[in-house]
Structure formats: structure tokens, C-alpha cells
N, C-alpha and C positions, 0 to 999 in steps of 0.2 A: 457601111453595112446597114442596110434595113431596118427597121425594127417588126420582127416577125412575130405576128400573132394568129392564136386559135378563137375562134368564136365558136359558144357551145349556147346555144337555144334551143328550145324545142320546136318553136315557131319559126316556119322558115322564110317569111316573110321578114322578119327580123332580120335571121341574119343575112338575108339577101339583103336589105337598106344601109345594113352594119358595112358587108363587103364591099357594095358600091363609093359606098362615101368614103371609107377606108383607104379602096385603090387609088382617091386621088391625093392622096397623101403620098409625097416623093419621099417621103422619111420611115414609109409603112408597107407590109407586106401581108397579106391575109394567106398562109399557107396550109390551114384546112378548118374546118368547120365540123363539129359534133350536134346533136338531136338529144343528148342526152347525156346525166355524168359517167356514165360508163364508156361511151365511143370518145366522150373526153379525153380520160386517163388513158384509154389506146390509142390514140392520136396524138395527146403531148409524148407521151413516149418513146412515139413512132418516130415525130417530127421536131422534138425540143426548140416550140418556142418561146420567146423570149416574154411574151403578155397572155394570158388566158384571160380573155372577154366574156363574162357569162353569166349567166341568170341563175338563179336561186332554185326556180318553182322550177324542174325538170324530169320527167321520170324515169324509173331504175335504179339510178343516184342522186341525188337529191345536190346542190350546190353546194352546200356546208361540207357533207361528207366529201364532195369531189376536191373541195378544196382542201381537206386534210390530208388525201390519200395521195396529192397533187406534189402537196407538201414536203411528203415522206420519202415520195420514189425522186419528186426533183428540186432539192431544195431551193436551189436559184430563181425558180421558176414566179413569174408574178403575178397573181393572182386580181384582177380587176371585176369585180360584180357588178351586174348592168341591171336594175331591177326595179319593181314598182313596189318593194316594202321599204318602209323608212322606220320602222318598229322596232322595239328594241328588241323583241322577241326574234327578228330576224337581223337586226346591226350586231348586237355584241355575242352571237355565238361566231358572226361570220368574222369578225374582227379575230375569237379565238383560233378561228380554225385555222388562219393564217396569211387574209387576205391583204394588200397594202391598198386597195379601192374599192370605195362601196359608194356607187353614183346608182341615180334615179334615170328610169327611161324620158325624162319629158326635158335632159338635160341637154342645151344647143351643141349641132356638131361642132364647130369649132372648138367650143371649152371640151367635148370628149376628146378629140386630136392631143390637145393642151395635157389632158388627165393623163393618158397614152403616156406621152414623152414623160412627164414627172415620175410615173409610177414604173417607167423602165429607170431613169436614173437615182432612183433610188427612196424617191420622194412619197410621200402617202397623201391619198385623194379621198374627201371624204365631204358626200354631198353635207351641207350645214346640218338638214334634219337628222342625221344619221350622227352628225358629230355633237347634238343636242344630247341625241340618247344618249352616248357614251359619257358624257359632262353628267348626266343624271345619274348614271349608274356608279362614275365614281365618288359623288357627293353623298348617295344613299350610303354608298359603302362605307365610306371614310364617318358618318355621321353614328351607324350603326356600331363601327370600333367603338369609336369615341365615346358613347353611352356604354358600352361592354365594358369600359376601362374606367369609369366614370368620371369623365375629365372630358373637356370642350375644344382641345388645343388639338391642329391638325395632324392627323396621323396616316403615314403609309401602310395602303397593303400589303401581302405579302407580294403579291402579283398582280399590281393593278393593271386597268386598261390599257394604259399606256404601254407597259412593256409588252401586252401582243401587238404591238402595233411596230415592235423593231427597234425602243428604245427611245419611243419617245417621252418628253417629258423629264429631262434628264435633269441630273444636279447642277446646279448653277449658282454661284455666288451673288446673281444679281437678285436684287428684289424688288419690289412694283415702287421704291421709291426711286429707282433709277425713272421710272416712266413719269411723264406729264401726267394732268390732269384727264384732259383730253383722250391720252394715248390708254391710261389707264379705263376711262369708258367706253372707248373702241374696246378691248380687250375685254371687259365684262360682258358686250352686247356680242364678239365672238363665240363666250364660252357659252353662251346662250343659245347657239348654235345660227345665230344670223348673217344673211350673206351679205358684201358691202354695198350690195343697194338697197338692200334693210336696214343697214345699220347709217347709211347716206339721209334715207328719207328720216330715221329717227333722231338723228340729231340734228338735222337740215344742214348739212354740209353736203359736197359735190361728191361721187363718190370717187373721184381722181384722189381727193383729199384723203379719204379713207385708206384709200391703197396706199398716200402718203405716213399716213399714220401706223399702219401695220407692217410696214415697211421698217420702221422707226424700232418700233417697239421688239420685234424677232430680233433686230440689231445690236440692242440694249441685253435683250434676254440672253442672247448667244443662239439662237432657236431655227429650225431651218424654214418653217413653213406656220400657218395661221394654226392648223390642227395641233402642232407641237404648244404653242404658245397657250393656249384652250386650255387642254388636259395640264399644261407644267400649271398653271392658275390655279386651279380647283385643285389638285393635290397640293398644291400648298396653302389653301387655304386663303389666297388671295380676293377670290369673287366665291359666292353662293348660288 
């Protein structure tokens, strides 16, 4: 079976290059297309697909709301945002509303194909600058406890980042001295929000090696993906 998705842009040049590149995908199905978050919500409806593809800035309903309301009426439903803010002001309300991907438009087909399949099986897609903000939002947070309580040692939210994101960042008995050296600096320059050709050229290693080393480390952690690993760091107080 397919993997059937809706694209909802306003611009419809968009989602005409979105469809196009989409239908060559034997694993993909584009079975309709909205202009706005309201022909959204009556389209997934209509049509229960299995990926909502869609931009943020739309008029009527705005992406945030569409993805809440998206939320309520289908819960299964997977919510991917395709967009040119990397801001926190628009990542972590779109993380609350209950999206599992928040990718940038200037990101290569390929890797969107790649996004697709992950964020149907279960997985969460999150461009680096996007998962920067969220690393920032829960260090402010947990920093801001922490003086509230007067005391420096790490502390959980009530409801941090992580769990709108589906659980991630979970408890685990392992701790950053199960990691290398190494493996441990790859991991600080993740929650940083870098991607492994960033994080390749700054420590002048290949980046095959990178993927070797983060590979390593999720393994260590018990963690399914680089974002899990990110966010379980910083909640625990591992990187800054």
C-alpha cells in the first residue's frame, strides 16, 4: 500500500513541484491537494491520508490551527510542515499543535522522500535549525526552574518539548559515560542543532564517520533517531 498524502499550500506552484516529484515515488500517492487550512481539514476528512504536507503561512486557517484541529478529528493522522520559518516563534508552537515534521522549503528531494517515509513509520523529522530552537527552549526552561527552586542541578518540566513530540526523550538508564569522547561531541554539536555536514566540517572528520558515530550513540542511548538523542541530552543536563 502506498503511502498516501494531502498537500495543502496556498501557492500552487508549490504544490504542483510537490506532486510532481512525489508521483515518482513508487512508495507515494498524492490523493488531493488544499489552498488553505480549511479545504485541508475537509479533504483529510474526506480522504484520510496517511501524511499532511503543508505550510504554515495559509489563509482562513492558518497551519498551527490546521494542525490542531487535524489532530482532534484524526488522530493517526501525520502532520509534516514544509515551510520557510525556522523560528521559534513558529517551531515550538507547531511542535505543540501536534506536528511529527517541521522541515524547510530549500530542503533536497531526496531527503523530503526520506522525511515522508520516517514520519509515516513513526519517526520525527526535524530540520536542525528547527530542532536548535527546541534545544533552546528546553534549556531556558529547565534553567528558569532551576533558579525558581534555587538550586542548579537539572530539572524536568511538567511538559517539556519532548513529550509533544510523541515521547520523545525518554528515561533511560544509560548516561553520556556509556559514550566516547568523541561520540559525546558529536552529540553536543547535534543539540546544537547541526547537521552532519556541519558537524563533519567542524571536527574535520568525513561525514560517513559522523553517521558512524551517531549511529553509535542512539545505540548506547536506547534512542530511535538524532532529535530523540538532542532533546534526552539537554533534559538531562548532559550539554548546554
Amino acid at each position: 500500500m502506498p503511502i498516501t498524502i494531502l498537500l495543502a499550500d496556498d501557492h500552487a506552484m508549490v504544490r504542483r513541484g510537490l506532486h510532481v516529484f512525489l508521483s515518482t515515488q513508487p512508495d507515494m500517492e498524492v490523493v488531493g491537494e488544499a489552498s488553505n487550512g480549511q479545504e485541508a481539514l475537509e479533504q483529510a476528512e474526506q480522504l484520510h491520508p496517511n501524511v499532511v504536507l503543508m505550510d504554515l503561512h495559509m489563509p482562513v486557517l492558518d497551519g498551527i490551527e490546521t494542525a490542531r484541529r487535524l489532530r482532534s478529528i484524526l488522530p493517526g493522522i501525520r502532520i509534516i510542515v514544509l515551510t520557510s520559518f525556522s523560528d521559534q516563534d513558529h517551531v515550538v508552537p507547531a511542535v505543540r499543535a501536534g506536528v511529527k515534521g517541521y522541515l524547510l522549503k530549500d530542503i533536497e528531494p531526496e531527503d523530503l522522500a526520506v522525511a515522508i517515509r520516517n514520519v509515516h513509520a513513526g519517526q520525527v523529522e526535524l530540520h536542525p535549525a528547527a530542532a536548535g530552537q527546541l534545544m533552546h527552549v528546553m534549556a531556558s526552561s529547565e534553567l528558569s526552574m532551576n533558579e525558581a527552586h534555587g538550586r542548579a542541578i537539572p530539572h524536568t518540566p511538567t511538559r517539556p518539548p519532548e513529550q509533544e513530540l510523541g515521547g520523545l526523550g525518554k528515561e533511560t538508564s544509560h548516561g553520556p559515560d556509556m559514550l566516547t569522547r568523541r561520540e559525546r561531541e558529536v552529540l553536543g554539536l547535534i543539540a546544537q542543532g547541526l547537521s552532519n555536514k556541519e558537524i563533519a566540517i567542524k571536527l574535520i572528520i568525513t561525514e560517513k564517520t559522523v553517521k558512524t558515530h551517531v549511529s553509535h550513540l542512539l545505540d548506547k542511548l536506547g534512542l530511535a533517531d538524532r532529535t530523540q538523542a538532542a532533546l534526552h541530552a539537554v533534559r538531562n543536563g548532559w550539554v548546554v
